[in-house]
Structure formats: C-alpha cells, structure tokens
C-alpha positions as CSV (number, residue, x, y, z in Angstrom):
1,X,10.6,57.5,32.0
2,X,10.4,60.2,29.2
3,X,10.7,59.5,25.5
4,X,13.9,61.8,25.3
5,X,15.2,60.0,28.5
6,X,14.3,56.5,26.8
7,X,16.2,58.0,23.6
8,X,19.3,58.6,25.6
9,X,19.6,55.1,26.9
10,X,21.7,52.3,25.0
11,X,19.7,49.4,23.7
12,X,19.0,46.5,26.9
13,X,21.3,44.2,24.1
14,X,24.1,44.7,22.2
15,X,27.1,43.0,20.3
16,X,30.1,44.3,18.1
17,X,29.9,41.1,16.4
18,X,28.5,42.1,12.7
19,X,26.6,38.5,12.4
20,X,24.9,39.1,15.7
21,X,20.9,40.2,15.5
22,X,22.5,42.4,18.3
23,X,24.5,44.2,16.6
24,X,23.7,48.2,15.6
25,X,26.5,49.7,13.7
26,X,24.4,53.5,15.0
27,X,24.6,52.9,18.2
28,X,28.1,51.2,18.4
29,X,28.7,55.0,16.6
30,X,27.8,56.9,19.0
31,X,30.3,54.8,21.8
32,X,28.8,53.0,24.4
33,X,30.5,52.9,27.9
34,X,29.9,49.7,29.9
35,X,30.7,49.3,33.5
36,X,30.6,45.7,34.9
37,X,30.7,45.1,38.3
38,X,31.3,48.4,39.4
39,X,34.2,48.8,37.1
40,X,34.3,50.6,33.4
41,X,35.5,47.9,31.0
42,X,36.7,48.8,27.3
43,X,36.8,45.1,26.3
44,X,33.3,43.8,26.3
45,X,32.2,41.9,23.0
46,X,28.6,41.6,23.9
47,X,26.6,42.7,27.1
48,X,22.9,42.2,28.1
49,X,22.0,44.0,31.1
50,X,18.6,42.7,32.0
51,X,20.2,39.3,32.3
52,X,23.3,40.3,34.0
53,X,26.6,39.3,31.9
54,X,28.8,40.7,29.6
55,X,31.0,38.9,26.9
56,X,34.7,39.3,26.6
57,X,37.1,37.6,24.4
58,X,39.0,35.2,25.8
59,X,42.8,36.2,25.2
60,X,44.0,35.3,21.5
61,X,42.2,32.2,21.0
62,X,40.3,31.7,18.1
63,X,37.9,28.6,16.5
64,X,38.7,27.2,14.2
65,X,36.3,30.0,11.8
66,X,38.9,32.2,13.1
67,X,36.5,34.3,15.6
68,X,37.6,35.3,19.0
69,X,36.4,32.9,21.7
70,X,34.0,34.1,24.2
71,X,33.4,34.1,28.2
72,X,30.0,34.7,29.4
73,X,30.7,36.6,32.9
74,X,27.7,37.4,35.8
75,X,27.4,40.4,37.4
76,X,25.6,43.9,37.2
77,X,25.8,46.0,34.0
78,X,25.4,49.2,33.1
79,X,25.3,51.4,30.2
80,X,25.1,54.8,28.5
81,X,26.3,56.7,25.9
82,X,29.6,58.4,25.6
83,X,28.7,61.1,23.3
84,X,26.6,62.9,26.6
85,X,29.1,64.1,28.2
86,X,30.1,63.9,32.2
87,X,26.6,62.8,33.5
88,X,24.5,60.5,31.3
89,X,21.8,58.9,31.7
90,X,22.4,55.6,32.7
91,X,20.7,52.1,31.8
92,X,21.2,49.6,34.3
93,X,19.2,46.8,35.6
94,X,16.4,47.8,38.5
C-alpha cells in the first residue's frame, strides 16, 4: 500500500470519548464512516477494526460519573473517511 493510500485510511483505533488515548479530535474532523456488519452505523462510540467490535452506547443509561454506558459488539468493521467523496478508500480488516 502507498503512503498517499495509507494517508487516506482512518486510524486501526478510534474513540469520541475525549479521555480515551483513542481519541483524535483531526481525524474525528474530517468524519469517519463506519460500517458494521455490513451495515453503516452513525452511532458507534468507539470501534477497533483489527479486533472486530465497535462500541455503542447503550440507550440513556449512565454510571454513576454520568458517562454513557457501553456495549462491546463482534463483527466485521470497516472504515474510511467521509470527506473523499463516493468511493474511498476503505480500511477494513484482511
């Protein structure tokens, strides 16, 4: 794979959560589409597509911090950027 192709691929890890070492406020920027399971999903928290699950929160409950609890859920990921138009490149597990 290229640099420039490399470049155009969102990170392997990533979480909206501000306190997470995941979290990149750049890349979160530039709007990251996720599709899990086949299916494009606007509500994922966290994802890690070399390991195969996504985070999303799990209706309105909180802890007792007053963060949104989590579900861990399996399954294929993929990623890419947003801001590439109707054909990005695509990171997804091999």
């Amino acid at each position: 794979m290229s640099d420039d192709t490399k470049a155009d691929l969102p990170p392997d890890h990533l979480s909206v959560n501000p306190k997470s070492e995941h979290f990149d406020v750049e890349v979160l920027k530039r709007g990251v589409g996720i599709r899990f399971k086949g299916r494009e999903r606007t509500d994922i928290e966290e994802y890690s597509i070399s390991e195969g699950w996504v985070r999303v929160q799990a209706g309105k409950t909180v802890d007792r911090k007053g963060n949104p609890l989590t579900l861990k859920l399996s399954g294929p990921v993929e990623a890419w950027y947003e801001d590439l138009g109707d054909n990005p490149p695509v990171n997804k597990a091999d």
